[in-house]
N, C-alpha and C positions, 0 to 999 in steps of 0.2 A: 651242642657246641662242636664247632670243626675238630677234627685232632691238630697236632701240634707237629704238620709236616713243615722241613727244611727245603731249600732249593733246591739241595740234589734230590729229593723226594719227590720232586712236582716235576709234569702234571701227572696226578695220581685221578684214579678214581676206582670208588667202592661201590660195590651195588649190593644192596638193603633188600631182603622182601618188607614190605608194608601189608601185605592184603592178600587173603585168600577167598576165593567166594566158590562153592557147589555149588552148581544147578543139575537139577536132576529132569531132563524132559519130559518124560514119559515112565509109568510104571513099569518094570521088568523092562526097560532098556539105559544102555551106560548114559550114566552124565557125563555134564564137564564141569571143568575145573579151571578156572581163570585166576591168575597168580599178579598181584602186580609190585611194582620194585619200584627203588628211587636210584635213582643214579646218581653219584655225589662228586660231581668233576670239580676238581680242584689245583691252579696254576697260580702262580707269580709272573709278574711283567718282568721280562727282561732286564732292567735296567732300573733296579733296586735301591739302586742310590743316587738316583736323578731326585733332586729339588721338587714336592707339588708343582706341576705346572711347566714344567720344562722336561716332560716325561718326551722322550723320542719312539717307546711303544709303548702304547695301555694293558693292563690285565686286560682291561674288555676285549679285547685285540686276539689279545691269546686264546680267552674264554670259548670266543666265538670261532675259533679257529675249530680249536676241539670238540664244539658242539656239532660242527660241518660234520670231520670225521664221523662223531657218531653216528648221527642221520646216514653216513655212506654205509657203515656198516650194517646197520638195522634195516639196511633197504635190499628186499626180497632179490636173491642171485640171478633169477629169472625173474622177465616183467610177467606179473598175471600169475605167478606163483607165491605161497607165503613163504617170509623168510621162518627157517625154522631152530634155526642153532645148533646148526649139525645135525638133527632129528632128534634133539633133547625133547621138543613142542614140537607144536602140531602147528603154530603161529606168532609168533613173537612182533609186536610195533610200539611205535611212539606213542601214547596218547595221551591228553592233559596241558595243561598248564606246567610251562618250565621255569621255574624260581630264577633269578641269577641276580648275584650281587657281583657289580662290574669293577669290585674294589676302588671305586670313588675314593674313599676315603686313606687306603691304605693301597698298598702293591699286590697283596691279596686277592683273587676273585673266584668267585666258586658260582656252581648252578645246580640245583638238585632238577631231572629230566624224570618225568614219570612214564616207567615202563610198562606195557601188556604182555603176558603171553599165556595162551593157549593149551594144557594141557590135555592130551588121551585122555 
């Protein structure tokens, strides 16, 4: 279940590990270590007390807006170089399928984005 953020609270977002995975290549030499995360971006439309249907901007609107942003930031400082998160990883990217409810139903929209990164 979402938490129970307020308007001044959004747009928030949290990131989750889900998944760790070793690989070990080779005997007597380092593995890696692949890490992967959910991104849990979470916004309110603007205009929270507009009528169904007489909305003047959607969640979706917003959603996607923030989605942008992330993709900018997730996108390597140099072309042909990985992004690395300051040099926490060794490679950080997008990858998967990204969930999003576009708050159809309600002023609410949230996207869970599934993240990779690259550990030494």
């Amino acid at each position: 279940m979402p938490p129970m953020l307020g308007p001044a609270q959004q747009p928030a977002l949290f990131v989750v590990q889900v998944m760790e995975e070793a690989k070990q290549k080779s005997l007597g030499t380092p593995g890696v270590t692949t890490l992967e995360a959910a991104l849990f971006v979470y916004c309110e439309a603007p205009g929270v007390d507009e009528p169904p249907g007489e909305e003047t901007q959607l969640a979706e609107t917003a959603l996607n807006a923030l989605l942008k942003t992330i993709e900018a930031a997730i996108k390597p400082p140099i072309d042909g170089q990985p992004q690395t998160l300051g040099g926490l990883v060794s490679h950080c990217w997008l990858e998967g399928q990204t969930f999003k409810d576009p708050g159809v139903l309600s002023h609410q929209a949230m996207a869970i984005v599934p993240l990779r990164m690259l550990v030494p």
